[in-house]
C-alpha positions in Angstrom: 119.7 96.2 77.3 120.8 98.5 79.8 123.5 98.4 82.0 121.9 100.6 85.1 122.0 99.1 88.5 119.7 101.4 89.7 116.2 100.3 88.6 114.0 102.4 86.9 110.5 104.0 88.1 107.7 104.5 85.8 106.6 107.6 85.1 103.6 107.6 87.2 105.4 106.4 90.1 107.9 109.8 89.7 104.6 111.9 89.4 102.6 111.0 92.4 105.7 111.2 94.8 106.3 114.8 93.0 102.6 115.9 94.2 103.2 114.3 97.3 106.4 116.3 98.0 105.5 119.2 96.7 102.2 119.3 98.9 103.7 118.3 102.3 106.3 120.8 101.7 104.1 123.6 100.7 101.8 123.3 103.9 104.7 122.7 106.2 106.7 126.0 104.6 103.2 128.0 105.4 103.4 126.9 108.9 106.6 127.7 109.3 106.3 131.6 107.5 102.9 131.8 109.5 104.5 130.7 112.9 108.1 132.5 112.5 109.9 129.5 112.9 113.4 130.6 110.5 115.5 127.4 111.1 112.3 125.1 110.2 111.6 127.0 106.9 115.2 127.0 105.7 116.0 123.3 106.4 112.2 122.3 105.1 113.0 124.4 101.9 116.6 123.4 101.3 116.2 119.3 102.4 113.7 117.2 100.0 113.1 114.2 102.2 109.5 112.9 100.2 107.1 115.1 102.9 108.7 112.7 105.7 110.4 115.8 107.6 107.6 118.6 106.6 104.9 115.3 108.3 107.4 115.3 111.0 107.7 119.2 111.8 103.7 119.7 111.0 102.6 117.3 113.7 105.7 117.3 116.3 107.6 120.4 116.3 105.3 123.6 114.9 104.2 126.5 117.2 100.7 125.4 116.5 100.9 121.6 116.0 98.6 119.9 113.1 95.9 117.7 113.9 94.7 114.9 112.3 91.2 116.9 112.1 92.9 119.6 110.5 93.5 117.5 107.9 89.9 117.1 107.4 88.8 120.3 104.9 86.0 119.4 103.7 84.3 119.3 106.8 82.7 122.4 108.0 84.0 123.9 111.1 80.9 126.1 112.0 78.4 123.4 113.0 
C-alpha cells in the first residue's frame, strides 16, 4: 500500500504531456530565435508551464503572431 498523497499518473499520461511540452516549446523557442525576442526565449526555455505560456507567447505576444492556419501544414500554401 502506499502512503503518497500525491496520486500517481500512468505512464502514458507522463508521455503524451512530454510530447506536448516538448513540441509547444520547440516551436515557440524558434519564434522567438527567429524574431529576436531575448526575454521571451529565456523565460520560455527556463519555465516549463505544459505549452500553456509557449500557446500564449505564439499567438499573443510574438513579432509575427501564429495563426490558427499556420497551424495547418499539410495544407499547401501555393494554390
Amino acid at each position: 500500500m502506499s502512503s503518497s498523497v500525491i496520486p500517481s499518473i500512468p505512464v502514458i499520461l507522463q508521455l503524451i504531456l512530454l510530447v506536448w511540452s516538448i513540441a509547444w516549446k520547440g516551436i515557440a523557442l524558434w519564434y522567438g530565435a527567429k524574431n529576436t525576442q531575448r526575454n521571451w526565449f529565456i523565460v520560455i526555455l527556463v519555465i516549463n508551464s505544459l505549452g500553456i505560456l509557449e500557446i500564449i507567447y505564439l499567438f499573443r505576444f510574438a513579432k509575427n503572431r501564429l495563426t490558427l492556419g499556420d497551424l495547418k501544414f499539410w495544407k499547401s500554401k501555393a494554390k
